[in-house]
C-alpha positions as CSV (number, residue, x, y, z in Angstrom):
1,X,88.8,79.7,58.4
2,X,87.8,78.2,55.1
3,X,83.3,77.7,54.9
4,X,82.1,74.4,54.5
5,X,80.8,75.3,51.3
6,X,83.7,76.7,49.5
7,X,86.2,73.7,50.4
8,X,87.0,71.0,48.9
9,X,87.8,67.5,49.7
10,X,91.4,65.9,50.0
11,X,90.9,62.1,50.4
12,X,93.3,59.7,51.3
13,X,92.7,55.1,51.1
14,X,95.0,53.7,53.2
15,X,94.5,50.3,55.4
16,X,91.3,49.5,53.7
17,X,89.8,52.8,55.4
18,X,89.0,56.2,53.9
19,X,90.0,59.2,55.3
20,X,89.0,63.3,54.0
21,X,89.6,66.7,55.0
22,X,87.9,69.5,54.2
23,X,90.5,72.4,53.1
24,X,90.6,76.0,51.5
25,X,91.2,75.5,47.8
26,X,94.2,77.8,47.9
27,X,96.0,75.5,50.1
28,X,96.6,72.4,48.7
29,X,100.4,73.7,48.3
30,X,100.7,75.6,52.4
31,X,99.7,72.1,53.6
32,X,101.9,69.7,51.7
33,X,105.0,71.4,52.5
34,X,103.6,71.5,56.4
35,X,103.3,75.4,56.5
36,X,100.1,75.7,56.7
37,X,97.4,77.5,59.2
38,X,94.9,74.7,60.8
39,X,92.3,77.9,62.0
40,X,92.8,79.0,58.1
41,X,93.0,75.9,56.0
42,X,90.9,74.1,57.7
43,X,87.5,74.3,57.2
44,X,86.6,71.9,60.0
45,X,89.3,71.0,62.5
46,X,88.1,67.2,61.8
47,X,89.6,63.6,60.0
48,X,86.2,62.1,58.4
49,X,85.8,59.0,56.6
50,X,83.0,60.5,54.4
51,X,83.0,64.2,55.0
52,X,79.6,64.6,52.5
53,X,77.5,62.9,55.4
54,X,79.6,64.0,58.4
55,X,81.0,60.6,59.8
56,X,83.7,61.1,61.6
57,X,86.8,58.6,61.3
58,X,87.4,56.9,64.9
59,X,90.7,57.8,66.5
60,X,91.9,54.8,67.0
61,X,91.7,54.1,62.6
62,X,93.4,57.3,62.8
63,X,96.1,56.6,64.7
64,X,96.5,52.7,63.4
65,X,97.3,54.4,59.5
66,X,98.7,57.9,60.6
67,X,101.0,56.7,63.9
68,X,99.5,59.7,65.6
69,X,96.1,61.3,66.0
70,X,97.8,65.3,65.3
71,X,95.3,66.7,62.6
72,X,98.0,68.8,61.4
73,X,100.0,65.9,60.6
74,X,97.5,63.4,59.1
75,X,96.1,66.5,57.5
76,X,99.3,67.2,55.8
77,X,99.7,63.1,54.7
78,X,96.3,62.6,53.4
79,X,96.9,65.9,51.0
80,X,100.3,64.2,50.1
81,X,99.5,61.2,49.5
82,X,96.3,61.4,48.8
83,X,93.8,63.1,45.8
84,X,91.9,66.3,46.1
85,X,88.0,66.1,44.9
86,X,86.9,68.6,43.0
87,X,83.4,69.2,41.3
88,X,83.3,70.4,37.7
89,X,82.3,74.0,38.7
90,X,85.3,73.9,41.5
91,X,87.6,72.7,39.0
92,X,86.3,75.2,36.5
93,X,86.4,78.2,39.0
94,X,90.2,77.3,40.5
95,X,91.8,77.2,37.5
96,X,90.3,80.5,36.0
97,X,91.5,82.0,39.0
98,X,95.3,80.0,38.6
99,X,94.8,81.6,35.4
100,X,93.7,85.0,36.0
101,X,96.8,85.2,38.8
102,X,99.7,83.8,36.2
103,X,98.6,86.7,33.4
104,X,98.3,89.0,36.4
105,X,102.3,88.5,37.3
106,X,103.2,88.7,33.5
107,X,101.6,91.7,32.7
108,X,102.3,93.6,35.9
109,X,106.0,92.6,36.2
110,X,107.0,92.9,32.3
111,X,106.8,94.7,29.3
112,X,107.4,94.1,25.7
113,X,111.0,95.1,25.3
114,X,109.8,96.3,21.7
115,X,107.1,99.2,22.8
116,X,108.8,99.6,26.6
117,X,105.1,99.1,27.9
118,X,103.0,96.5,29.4
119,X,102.1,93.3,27.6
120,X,97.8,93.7,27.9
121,X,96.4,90.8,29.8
122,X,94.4,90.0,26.9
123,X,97.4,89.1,24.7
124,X,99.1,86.9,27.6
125,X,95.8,84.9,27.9
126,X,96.0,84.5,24.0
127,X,99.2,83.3,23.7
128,X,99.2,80.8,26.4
129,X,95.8,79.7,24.2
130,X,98.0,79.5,21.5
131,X,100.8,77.9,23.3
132,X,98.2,75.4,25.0
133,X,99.8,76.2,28.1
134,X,98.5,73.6,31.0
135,X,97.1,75.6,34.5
136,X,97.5,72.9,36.8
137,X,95.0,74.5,39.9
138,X,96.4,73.1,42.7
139,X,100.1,74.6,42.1
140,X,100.3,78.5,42.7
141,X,100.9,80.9,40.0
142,X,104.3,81.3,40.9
143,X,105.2,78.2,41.0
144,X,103.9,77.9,37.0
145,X,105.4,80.8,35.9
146,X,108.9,80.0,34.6
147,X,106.8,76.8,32.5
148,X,104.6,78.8,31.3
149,X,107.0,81.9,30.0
150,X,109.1,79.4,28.5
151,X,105.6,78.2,26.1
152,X,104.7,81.9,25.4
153,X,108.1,84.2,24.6
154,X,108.3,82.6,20.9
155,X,105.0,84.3,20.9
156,X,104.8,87.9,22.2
157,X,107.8,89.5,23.1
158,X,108.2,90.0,26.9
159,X,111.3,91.2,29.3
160,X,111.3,91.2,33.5
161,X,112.3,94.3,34.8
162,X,111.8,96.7,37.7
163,X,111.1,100.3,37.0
164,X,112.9,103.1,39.2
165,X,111.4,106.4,40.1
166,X,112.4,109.4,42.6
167,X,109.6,110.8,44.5
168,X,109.2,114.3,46.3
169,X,106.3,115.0,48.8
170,X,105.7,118.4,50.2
171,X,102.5,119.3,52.7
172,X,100.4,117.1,53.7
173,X,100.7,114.5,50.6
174,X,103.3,111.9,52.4
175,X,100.1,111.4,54.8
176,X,97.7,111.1,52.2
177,X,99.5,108.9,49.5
178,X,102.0,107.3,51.8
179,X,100.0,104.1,51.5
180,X,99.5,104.2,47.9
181,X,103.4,104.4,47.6
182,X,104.0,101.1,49.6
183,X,101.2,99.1,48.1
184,X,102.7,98.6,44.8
185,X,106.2,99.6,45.1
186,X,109.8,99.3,46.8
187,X,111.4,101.7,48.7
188,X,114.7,101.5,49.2
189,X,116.1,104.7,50.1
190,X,114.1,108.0,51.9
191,X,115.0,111.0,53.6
192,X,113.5,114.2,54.9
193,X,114.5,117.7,53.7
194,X,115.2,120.4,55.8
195,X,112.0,122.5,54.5
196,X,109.6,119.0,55.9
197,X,109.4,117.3,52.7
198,X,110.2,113.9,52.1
199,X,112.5,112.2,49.1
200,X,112.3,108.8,48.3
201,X,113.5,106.5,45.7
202,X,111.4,103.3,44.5
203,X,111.1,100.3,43.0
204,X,108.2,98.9,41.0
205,X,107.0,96.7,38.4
206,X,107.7,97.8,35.2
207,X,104.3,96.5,33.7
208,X,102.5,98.7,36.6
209,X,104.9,102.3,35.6
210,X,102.3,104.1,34.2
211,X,99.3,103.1,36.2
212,X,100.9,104.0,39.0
213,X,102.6,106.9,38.3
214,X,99.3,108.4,37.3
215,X,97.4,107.1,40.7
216,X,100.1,108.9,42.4
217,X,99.6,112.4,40.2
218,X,96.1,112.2,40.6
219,X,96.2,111.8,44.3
220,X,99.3,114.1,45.3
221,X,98.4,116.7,43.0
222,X,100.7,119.5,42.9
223,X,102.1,118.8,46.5
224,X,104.3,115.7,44.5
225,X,107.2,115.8,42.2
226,X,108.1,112.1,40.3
227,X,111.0,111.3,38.1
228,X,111.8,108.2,36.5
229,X,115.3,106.7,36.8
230,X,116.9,104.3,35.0
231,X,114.9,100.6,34.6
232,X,116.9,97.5,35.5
């Protein structure tokens, strides 16, 4: 569950009465399309009519505008229909962080199709400053990311693609760097060998290739053998 002191308001004037909700920041989108998690999203399982000073709204209010006392429900309308509250530092902090996630995805899952490697963060954020790209913090990065590609490719030059690699583990390494494999990449086809190693073949990010091709090096050592197949 969400604290208190990092939610924000959603507040909803219906029927001459106010009604707010406390909710994660990061959820604004879960809850309007109703799949959402109350013990999550929530910060306090509670309709208010001024949530500042803790006054609850009376259920019978509630269930005069709303047709129904369900929190989930009227928690899902009054984010609908209603506005989110946001102070200037919450406003400030959410869409750095809408920010930070959209250049994320861009530079981990692209390259420049000039150089075949990753487009640096630092570029992305200054061609969307160029390209006065709008961050609109209450929509996730994913959401966003078709609008804002479409602003910044007359800019820098950037292609999607997923990198394949083949990857041998002899010894003890599949224990060791198992995890590593599955955090950032695919796998979609493995087998063990008759002499106890294991072969697999994977699918990652292209923006990520070398990053994590060298994590996996560093980590298996000589008990790891990597080729890289054709991108797509």
């Amino acid at each position: 569950m969400v604290k208190v002191e990092d939610a924000i308001v959603a507040r909803l004037e219906s029927h001459g009465h106010k009604f707010e909700i406390l909710i994660d920041p990061d959820a604004t989108e879960r809850i309007r399309s109703g799949d959402f998690d109350m013990d999550a999203d929530l910060a306090i399982d509670q309709v208010f009519k001024d949530a500042k000073k803790g006054d609850k709204a009376g259920e019978e209010t509630i269930k005069e505008v709303f047709q129904t006392t369900d929190i989930k429900t009227v928690a899902q309308e009054i984010v609908k229909k209603g506005q989110i509250q946001l102070t200037t530092d919450q406003r400030r902090e959410m869409l750095e962080k809408r920010r930070r996630q959209i250049v994320d995805i861009i530079s981990r899952e692209s390259i420049n199709p000039q150089t075949n490697a990753p487009n640096p963060p630092a570029r992305i954020e200054q061609a969307m400053e160029e390209a006065k790209v709008h961050v609109d913090p209450f929509k996730s990065a994913e959401d966003q990311l078709q609008a804002v590609l479409k602003l910044i490719k007359p800019l820098i030059p950037i292609r999607f693609e997923k990198a394949r690699i083949a990857v041998k583990l002899t010894g003890d390494a599949y224990g060791r760097i198992y995890g590593e494999l599955v955090k950032s990449g695919y796998i979609t086809k493995e087998e063990w060998g008759k002499d106890g190693s294991w072969m697999g073949l994977l699918e990652i990010p292209a923006g990520i290739r070398t990053d994590y091709m060298d994590t996996l090096s560093r980590k298996g050592k000589d008990q790891i053998e990597i080729k890289i197949l054709k991108s797509f």
